[in-house]
C-alpha positions in Angstrom: 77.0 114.0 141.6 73.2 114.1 142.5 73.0 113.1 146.0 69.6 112.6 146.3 70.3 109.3 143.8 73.4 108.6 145.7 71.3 108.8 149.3 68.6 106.6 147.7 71.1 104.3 146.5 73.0 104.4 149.9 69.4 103.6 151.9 67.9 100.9 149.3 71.8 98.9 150.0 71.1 99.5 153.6 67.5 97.7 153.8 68.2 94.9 151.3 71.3 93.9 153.2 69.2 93.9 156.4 66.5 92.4 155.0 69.2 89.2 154.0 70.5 89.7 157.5 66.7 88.8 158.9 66.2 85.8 156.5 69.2 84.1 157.0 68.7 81.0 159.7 72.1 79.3 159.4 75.8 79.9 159.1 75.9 82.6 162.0 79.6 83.5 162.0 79.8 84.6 158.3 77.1 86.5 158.8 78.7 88.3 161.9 81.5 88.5 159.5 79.6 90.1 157.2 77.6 92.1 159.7 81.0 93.7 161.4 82.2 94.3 157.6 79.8 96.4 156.7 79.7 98.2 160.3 82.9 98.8 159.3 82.2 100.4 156.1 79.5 102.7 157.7 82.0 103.3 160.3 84.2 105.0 157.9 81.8 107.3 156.4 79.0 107.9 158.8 78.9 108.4 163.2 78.7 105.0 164.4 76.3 106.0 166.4 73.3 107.0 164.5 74.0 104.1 161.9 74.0 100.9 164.4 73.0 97.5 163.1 69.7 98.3 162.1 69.0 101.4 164.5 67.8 103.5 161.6 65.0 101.3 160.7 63.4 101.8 163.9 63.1 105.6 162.4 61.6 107.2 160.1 62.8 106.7 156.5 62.8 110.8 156.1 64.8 110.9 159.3 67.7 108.6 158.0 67.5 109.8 154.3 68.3 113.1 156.1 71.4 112.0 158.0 73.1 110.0 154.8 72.2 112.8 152.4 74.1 115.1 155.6 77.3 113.4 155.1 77.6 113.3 151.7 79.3 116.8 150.8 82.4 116.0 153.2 82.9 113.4 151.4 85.1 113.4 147.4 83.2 111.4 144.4 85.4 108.5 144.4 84.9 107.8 148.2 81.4 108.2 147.5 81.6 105.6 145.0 83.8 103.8 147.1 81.2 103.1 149.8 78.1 102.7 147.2 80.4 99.6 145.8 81.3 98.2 149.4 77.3 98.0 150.0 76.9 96.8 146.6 79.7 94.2 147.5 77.9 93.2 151.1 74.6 92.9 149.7 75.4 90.2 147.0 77.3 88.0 149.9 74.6 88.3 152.3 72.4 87.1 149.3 74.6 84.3 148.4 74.5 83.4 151.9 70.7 83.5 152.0 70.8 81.3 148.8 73.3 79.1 150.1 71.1 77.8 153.0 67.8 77.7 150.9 69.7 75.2 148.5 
């Protein structure tokens, strides 16, 4: 597993779900429940801490590359994977919400 791709893939899920997050106007509670859903993901894999709603974007891109690519080894393939298709999973409902309230 090359986690250079994994850590880009990891970072790209991150900002396009909170880019979603920012564009969405309406339907505030399934976007909380979206929002605590994929805190909980993150929760599972990475310290809560350095991973708060959005936290990392106030920082350096280099600085949270550093701290996914960090966590990646302690972790097997399959949970690896595991997490990438959570994200994946989170992004396309935050988009469907964004879409929802354009429509």
């Amino acid at each position: 597993m090359d986690y250079n791709i994994v850590t880009l893939e990891i970072a790209d899920l991150l900002i396009h779900f909170d880019y979603y997050d920012q564009l969405i106007t309406g339907n505030p509670e399934e976007q909380v429940k979206m929002r605590n859903k994929r805190q909980e993901h993150l929760a599972n894999f990475f310290n809560t801490e350095a991973l708060q709603t959005g936290a990392y974007l106030n920082r350096p891109l280099s600085e949270w590359k550093e701290l996914i690519a960090s966590r990646l080894p302690g972790f097997k393939n399959g949970e690896i994977h595991e997490l990438v298709e959570k994200l994946e999973k989170d992004v396309k409902k935050m988009k469907k919400l964004y879409k929802a309230q354009r429509d």
